[in-house]
N, C-alpha and C positions, 0 to 999 in steps of 0.2 A: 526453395523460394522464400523469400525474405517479406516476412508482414510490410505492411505498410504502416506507418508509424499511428500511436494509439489505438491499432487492433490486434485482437487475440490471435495468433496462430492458430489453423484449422485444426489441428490435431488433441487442442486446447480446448475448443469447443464441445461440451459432454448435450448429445440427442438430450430431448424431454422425455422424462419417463414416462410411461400411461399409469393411471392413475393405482392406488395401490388397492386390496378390496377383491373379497370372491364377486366374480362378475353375474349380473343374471344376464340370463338368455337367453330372448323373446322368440321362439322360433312358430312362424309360418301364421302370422296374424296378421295379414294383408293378404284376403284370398275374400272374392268375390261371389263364392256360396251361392254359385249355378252348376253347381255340379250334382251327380245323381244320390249322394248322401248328404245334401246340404242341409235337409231337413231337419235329420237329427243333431249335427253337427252346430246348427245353428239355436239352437235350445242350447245344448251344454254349455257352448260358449257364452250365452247370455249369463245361464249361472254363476259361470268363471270371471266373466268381467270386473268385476268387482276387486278381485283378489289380483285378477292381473294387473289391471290398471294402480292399487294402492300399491302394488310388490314397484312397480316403475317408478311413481310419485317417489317412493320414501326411498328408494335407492337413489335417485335425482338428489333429493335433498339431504342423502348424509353420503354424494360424491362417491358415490357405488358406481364401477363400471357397467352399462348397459348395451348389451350386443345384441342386435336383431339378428335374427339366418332367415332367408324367407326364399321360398321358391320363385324360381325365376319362371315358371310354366313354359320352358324349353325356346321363350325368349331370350338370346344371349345377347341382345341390344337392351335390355332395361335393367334400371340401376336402380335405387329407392325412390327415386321420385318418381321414377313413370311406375313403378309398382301401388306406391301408395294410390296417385289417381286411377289406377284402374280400379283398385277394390274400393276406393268412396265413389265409383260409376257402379258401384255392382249393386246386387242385391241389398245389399242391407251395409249401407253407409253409417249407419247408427251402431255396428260392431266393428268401425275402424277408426270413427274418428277419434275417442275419445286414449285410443294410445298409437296415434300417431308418431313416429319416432321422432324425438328433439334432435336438436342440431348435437348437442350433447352425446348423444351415442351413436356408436358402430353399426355398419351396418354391411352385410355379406349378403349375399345369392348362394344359392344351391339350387341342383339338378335333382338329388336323388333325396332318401328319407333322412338319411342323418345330417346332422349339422356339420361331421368334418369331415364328410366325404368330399376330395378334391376342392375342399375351400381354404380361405385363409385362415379359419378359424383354430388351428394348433397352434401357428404360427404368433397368430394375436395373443392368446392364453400364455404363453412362453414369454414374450413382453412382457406380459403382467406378473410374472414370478407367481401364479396362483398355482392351488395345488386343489382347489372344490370350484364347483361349477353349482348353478341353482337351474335347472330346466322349468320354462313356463310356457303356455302354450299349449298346442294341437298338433296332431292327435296324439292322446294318449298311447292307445292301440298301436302307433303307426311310428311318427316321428320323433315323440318323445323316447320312445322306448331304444329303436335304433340310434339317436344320439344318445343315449344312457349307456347304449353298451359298448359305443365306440370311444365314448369318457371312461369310462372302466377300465377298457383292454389299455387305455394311455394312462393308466396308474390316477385318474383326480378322484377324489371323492365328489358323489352325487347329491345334492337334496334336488327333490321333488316336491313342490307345494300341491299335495292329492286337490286342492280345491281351486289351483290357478293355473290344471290342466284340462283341455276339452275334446271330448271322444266322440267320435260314433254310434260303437256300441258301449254300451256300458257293464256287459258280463265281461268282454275282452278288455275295457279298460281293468277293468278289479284285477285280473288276473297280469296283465302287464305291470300295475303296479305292486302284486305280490311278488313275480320275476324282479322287479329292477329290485326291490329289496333285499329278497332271498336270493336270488345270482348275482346280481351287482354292488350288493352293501350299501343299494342307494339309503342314503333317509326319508321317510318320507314323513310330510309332518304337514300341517296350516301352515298357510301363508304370515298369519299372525305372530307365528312361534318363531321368525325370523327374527324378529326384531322384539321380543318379547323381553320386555326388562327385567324382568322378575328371574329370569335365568340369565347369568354371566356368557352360559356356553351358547343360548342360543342367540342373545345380541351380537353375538362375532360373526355369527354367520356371514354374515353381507360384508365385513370390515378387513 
């Protein structure tokens, strides 16, 4: 087929790359905390707030890829916006609005605990030519860990920010977090030391 005069041939045309950068990802922070471990669940999280929200901010503003995975609660009609308004109808509004996902980032559903079980999420990461992944979010015990070990078995490197993840129990997080390091090679480190200037190797993190 023959262009039409002043335009590029299709073949010509090179996709937009996704952006370049270890991506974080926000997993399963739109949850409505009526459930029968919301109690504690909703403590840790308030502690983690802080860590998670700044880990989002500064990836935002130094063009850090941002990927949410959130559960779909076996809704297979809701996408991110009817997710986000149910968890700001739920219980405690005041732990979702403040990281509401921006237009700016990704965002996937999941059924089960890990991030790439039957999602797009390999596929996205593969775009990105990235080889580390940063896990944030809840649960420790739970979803963080089985995405940690399903990044593992696909060859990325892990960091875990120990303070911008949120647990149930807190004897099973300690111990999850000693597996994902000692079986997984994860890192585990502050939220801080991502972006910490004072070390070369730990500003890459995110870049």
């Amino acid at each position: 087929m023959t262009p039409t005069p002043g335009s590029a041939p299709t073949a010509e045309r090179e996709p937009r790359k996704p952006p370049a950068g270890t991506p974080l990802i926000v997993i399963d922070m739109l949850n409505r905390y009526e459930h029968e471990d919301a109690e504690p669940l909703v403590e840790a999280v308030g502690e983690a707030m802080g860590a998670i929200c700044g880990l989002i901010e500064r990836a935002h503003r130094e063009a850090v890829p941002v990927v949410y995975v959130n559960d779909n609660y076996d809704d297979w009609t809701a996408g991110g916006s009817e997710l986000c308004r149910r968890a700001l109808d739920g219980a405690h509004p005041e732990l979702i609005e403040p990281l509401l996902p921006l237009r700016a980032s990704a965002f996937l559903t999941k059924a089960r605990h890990s991030v790439f079980y039957e999602t797009q999420l390999e596929y996205a990461l593969r775009r990105m030519e990235v080889r580390r992944v940063v896990l944030a979010g809840q649960v420790t015990e739970q979803c963080i860990l089985y995405s940690a070990l399903d990044a593992y078995v696909r060859h990325y490197e892990i960091v875990v920010p120990r303070d911008a993840v949120a647990h149930i129990h807190r004897d099973l997080a300690d111990a999850a977090l000693s597996m994902m390091e000692t079986n997984m090679r994860a890192r585990i480190i502050n939220a801080d030391a991502l972006f910490a200037e004072a070390s070369p190797s730990a500003s890459r993190m995110l870049r």
